[in-house]
N, C-alpha and C positions, 0 to 999 in steps of 0.2 A: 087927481091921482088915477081914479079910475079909466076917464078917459083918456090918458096919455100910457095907458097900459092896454088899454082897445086898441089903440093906433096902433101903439109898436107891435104889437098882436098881428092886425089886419095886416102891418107890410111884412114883416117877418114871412107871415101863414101859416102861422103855429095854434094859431087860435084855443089858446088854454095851457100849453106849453111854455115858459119860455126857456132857452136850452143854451145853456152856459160855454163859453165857446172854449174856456180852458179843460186841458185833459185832467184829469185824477188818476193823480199817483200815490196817493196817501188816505189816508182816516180822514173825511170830512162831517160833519152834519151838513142836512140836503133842507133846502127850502123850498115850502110849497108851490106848488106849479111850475116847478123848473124841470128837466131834461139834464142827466149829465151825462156825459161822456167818460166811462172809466176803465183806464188800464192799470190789470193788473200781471203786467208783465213779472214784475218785479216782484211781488208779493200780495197777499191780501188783502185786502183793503175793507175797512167795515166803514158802513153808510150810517150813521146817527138818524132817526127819521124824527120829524120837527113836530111839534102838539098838534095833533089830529083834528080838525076841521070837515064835517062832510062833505064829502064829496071832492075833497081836493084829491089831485091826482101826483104823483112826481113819479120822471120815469128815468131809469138807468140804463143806458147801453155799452155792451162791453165792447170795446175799442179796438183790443186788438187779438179777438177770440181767445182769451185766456183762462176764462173762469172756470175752465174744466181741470186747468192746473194750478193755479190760484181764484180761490173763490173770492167773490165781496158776499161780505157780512151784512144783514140788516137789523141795528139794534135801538131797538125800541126808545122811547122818550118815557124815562121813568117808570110807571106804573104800567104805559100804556099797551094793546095788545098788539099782536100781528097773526094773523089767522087765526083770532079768536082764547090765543092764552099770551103768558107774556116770558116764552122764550125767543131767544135771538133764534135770526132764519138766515139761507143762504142759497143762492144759485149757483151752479156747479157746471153749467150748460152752456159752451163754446157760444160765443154770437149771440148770446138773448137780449131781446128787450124787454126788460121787466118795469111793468105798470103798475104801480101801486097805487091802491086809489082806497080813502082814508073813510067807511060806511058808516061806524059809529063806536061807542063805549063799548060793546059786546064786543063785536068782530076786530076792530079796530084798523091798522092796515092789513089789504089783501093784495095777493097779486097769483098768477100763474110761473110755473117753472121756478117757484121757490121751495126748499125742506125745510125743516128744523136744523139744527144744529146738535149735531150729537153730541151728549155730555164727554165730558171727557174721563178717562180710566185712567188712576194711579197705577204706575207700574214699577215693580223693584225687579231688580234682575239680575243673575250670574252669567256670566260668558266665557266659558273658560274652553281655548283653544287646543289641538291636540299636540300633546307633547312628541318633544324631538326623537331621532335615532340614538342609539347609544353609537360610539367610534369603537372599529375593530382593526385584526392583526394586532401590532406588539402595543399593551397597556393602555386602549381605547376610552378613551372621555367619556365621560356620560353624558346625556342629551339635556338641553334645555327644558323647563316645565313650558307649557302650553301658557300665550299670552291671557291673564285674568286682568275683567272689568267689570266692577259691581259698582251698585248703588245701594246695596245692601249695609247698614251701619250692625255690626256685632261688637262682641269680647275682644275680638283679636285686633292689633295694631292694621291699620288700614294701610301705612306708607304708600299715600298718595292714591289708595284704588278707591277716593271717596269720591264717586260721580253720582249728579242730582237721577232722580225717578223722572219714567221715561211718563207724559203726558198721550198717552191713545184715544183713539175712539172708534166704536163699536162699526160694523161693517167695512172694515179696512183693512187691505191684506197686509199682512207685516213678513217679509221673509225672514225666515228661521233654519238654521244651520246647525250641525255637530259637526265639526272637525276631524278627524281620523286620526290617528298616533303616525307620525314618521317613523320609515324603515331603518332598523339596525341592518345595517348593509353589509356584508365578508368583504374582506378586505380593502373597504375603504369608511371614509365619515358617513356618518347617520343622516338619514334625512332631515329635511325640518317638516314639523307636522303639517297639519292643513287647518286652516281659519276656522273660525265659528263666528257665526253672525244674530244679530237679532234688530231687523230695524236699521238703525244709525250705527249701532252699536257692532263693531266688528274687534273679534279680540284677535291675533296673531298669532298662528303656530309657531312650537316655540323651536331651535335652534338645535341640527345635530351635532355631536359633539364629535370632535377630528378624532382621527388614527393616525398611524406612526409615522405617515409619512405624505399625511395630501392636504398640507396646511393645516390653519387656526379653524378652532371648531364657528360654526354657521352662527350667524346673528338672528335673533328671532324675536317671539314672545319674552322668553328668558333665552338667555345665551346659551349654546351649546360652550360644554370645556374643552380647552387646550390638553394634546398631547405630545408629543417628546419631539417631533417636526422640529424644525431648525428654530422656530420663533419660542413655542411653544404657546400662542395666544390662545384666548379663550375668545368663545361670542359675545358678544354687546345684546343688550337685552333692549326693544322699541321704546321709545319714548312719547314718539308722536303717534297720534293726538294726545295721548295722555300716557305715565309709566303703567307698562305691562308686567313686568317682573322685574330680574335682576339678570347681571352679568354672569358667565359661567366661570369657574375658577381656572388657572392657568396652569401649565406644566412648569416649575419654579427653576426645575435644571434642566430645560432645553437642549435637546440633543447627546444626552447622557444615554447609556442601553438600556437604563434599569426603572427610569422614572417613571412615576407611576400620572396615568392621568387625571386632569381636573376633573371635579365633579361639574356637571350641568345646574345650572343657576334658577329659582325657586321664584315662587312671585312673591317671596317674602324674606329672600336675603339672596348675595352671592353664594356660587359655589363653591367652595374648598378647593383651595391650591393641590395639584399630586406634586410629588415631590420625591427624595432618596436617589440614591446612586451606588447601591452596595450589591455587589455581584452574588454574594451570597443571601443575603432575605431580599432581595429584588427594592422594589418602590413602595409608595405608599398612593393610593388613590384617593383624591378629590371626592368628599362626601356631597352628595346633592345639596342644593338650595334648599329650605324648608318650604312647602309651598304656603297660602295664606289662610287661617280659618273663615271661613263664611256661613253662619249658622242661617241660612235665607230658606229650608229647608224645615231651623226650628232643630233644641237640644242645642249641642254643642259637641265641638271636638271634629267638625268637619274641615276637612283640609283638601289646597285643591292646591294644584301646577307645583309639586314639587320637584325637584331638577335630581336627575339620573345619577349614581354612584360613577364614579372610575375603576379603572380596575389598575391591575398591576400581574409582574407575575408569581410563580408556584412559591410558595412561603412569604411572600408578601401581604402588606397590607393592606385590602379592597376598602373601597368608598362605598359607603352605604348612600340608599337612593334618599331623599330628602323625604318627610311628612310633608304626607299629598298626594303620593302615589308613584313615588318616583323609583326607579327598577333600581336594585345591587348592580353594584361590580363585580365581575366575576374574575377568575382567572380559567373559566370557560365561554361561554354560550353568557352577555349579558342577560342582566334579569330584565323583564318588560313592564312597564310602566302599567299601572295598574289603567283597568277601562275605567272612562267617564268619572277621570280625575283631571289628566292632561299632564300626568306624571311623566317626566322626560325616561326615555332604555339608558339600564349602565352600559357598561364600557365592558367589552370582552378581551378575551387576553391567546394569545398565541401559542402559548407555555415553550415550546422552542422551534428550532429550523423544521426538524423533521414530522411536527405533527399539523392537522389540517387546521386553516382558517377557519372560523368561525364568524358570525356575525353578532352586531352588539345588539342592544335588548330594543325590542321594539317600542315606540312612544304610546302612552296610555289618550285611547281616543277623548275628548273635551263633552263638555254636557254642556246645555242650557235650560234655566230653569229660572222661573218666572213668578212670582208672588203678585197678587191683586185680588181685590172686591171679590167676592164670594156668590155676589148678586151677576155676574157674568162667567160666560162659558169657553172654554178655547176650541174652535171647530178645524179641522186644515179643508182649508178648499180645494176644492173637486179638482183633482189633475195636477196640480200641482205637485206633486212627489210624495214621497212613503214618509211614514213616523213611527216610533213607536213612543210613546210617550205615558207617563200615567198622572194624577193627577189626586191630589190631599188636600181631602177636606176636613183633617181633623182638628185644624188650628181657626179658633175663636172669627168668625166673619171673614176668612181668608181662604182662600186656592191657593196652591203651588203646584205647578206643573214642570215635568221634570222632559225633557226630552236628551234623549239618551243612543241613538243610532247615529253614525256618520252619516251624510245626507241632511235634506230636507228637502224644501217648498214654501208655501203660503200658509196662514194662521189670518183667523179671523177671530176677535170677543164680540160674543153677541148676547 
């Protein structure tokens, strides 16, 4: 055996080597004195390393310079160590070849251009995007609540926002986002808000809600509501990747003068039909969506993306904005979405020909806020963009950090 392993040695000219001629695409365990070849184009790939023998060597080469965007993993045979303890290690460095070579019990395998493996950080989180415009001119909708995504389990009914905890690790930037409230705009539909991000996790500004006359209110996070427009539709609220909120309620007598607009839809129900047709007490307004409690914060009674009131006009009956944050109808100037809820703006109202437009209530800007380990720090890195953010240690081994500016940048735990 040995000598037919000197030959193949000698003609090869690997002499100590022998080097496997197929690629690695996947998880293997490596046997001694061999050479592989490994891409990881596709994904990461961890090496199993085989019972330690001194002095054997095995050497890995990345195949098609990828390891700086998918690393290989090196993870130990049992007990045994690598650099001398017995956490898994990894190369991260485009093009290396990594030589491990196995010195004894203590050290166990070493090699150059390898780290450790950084543990990984549980992470709970809210994302709640910035709520919609409120709709103006005649009996304006109220705007959709800002798209909400938690992993957060509470009190409150989750309908469907039950996503797993995000898995981090220290030294890694993560972008982070707050969303801005969409404009209650004069004389036309409300804006939809602006996104909030964190990581993978991207929630939806939610949906402004239409005016008298410039179609179905906007699809969003949560749906902006329909107003007296010839359809009278309301928004649709995302789905994909996962539900965000609810649909915004509709105007139920379309094209009627008097009806009053939907409410903007909540990340915890639809919004309320507007409705009426009576020349003398006017319409009835669309109550917001209620938005979803999220105790991630800690207490209880926290409500986020509630969806915008409608309004209607002078003796009529206004749609109140949803729990969460979400702005009145007026039969003036809508109410504005409360900040760093992602509460959608009500609906403003025209009162008749001869008095001036108004705009509807502006969307309440979204927050993001982040629960984990107590034994780690949240830092923003350097250049990256402004924060302002604060940060609660008063809960048992836990952080919460709360960021609360529209804007961001990069986030590091370290």
């Amino acid at each position: 055996m040995a000598l037919t392993k000197l030959t193949k040695n000698l003609i090869d000219g690997t002499f100590g080597t022998e080097w496997v001629s197929t690629i690695q695409t996947s998880n293997f365990t490596a046997v001694a004195s061999k050479g592989y070849f490994v891409n990881t184009t596709s994904a990461e790939i961890t090496v199993t390393l085989p019972v330690g023998v001194v002095g054997t060597e095995i050497v890995i080469q990345d195949y098609a310079g990828t390891f700086a965007t998918n690393k290989v993993i090196f993870a130990s045979n049992g007990s045994e160590k690598i650099q001398g303890v017995t956490d898994n290690f990894q190369c991260e460095t485009n093009n290396s070849t990594v030589t491990l070579v196995y010195q004894d019990a203590t050290k166990g395998w070493t090699a150059d251009d390898i780290i450790v493996v950084p543990p990984t950080i549980t992470v709970d989180y809210l994302v709640v995007a910035g709520g919609g415009g409120g709709g103006a001119t005649y009996h304006g909708a109220g705007g959709g609540g800002g798209g909400l995504r938690t992993s957060y389990t509470n009190s409150s009914s989750l309908n469907g926002h039950n996503e797993s905890s995000l898995s981090l690790t220290s030294g890694t930037n993560y972008t982070t986002t707050v969303g801005g409230g969409g404009a209650g705009v004069q004389s036309s539909k409300g804006s939809n808000g602006s996104n909030s991000i964190f990581d993978t996790i991207t929630s939806t500004g939610g949906g402004g809600g239409a005016e008298n006359s410039d179609g179905p209110g906007t699809d969003g996070g949560s749906g902006g509501g329909g107003s007296r427009s010839a359809s009278g539709a309301a928004g649709s609220a995302i789905t994909s990747p996962v539900t965000q909120g609810y649909n915004g309620g509709i105007c139920s007598t379309p094209g009627n003068g008097w009806s009053g607009g939907g409410g903007g839809g909540g990340a915890n129900a639809v919004g309320s039909n507007g409705s009426g047709n009576n020349v003398t007490t006017g319409g009835v307004g669309g109550n917001g969506g209620v938005g979803l409690e999220v105790n991630i914060i800690g207490g209880t009674g926290n409500f986020y993306a509630g969806g915008g009131g409608g309004s209607a006009g002078t003796g009529a009956v206004l749609g109140t904005g949803g729990t969460g944050g979400g702005g009145d109808g007026s039969n003036a100037q809508g109410g504005n979405g409360s900040v760093n809820t992602g509460g959608g703006g009500g609906g403003s109202e025209r009162n008749s020909p001869s008095s001036t437009f108004v705009p509807g209530g502006d969307g309440g800007s979204g927050v993001v806020i982040l629960r984990y380990p107590n034994t780690y720090t949240i830092t923003p890195v350097s250049g990256s963009g402004g924060f302002t953010y604060t940060t609660d240690t008063s809960i048992s081994n836990t952080k919460v950090t709360t960021f609360t500016v529209a804007g961001g940048g990069n986030i590091q735990f370290t």
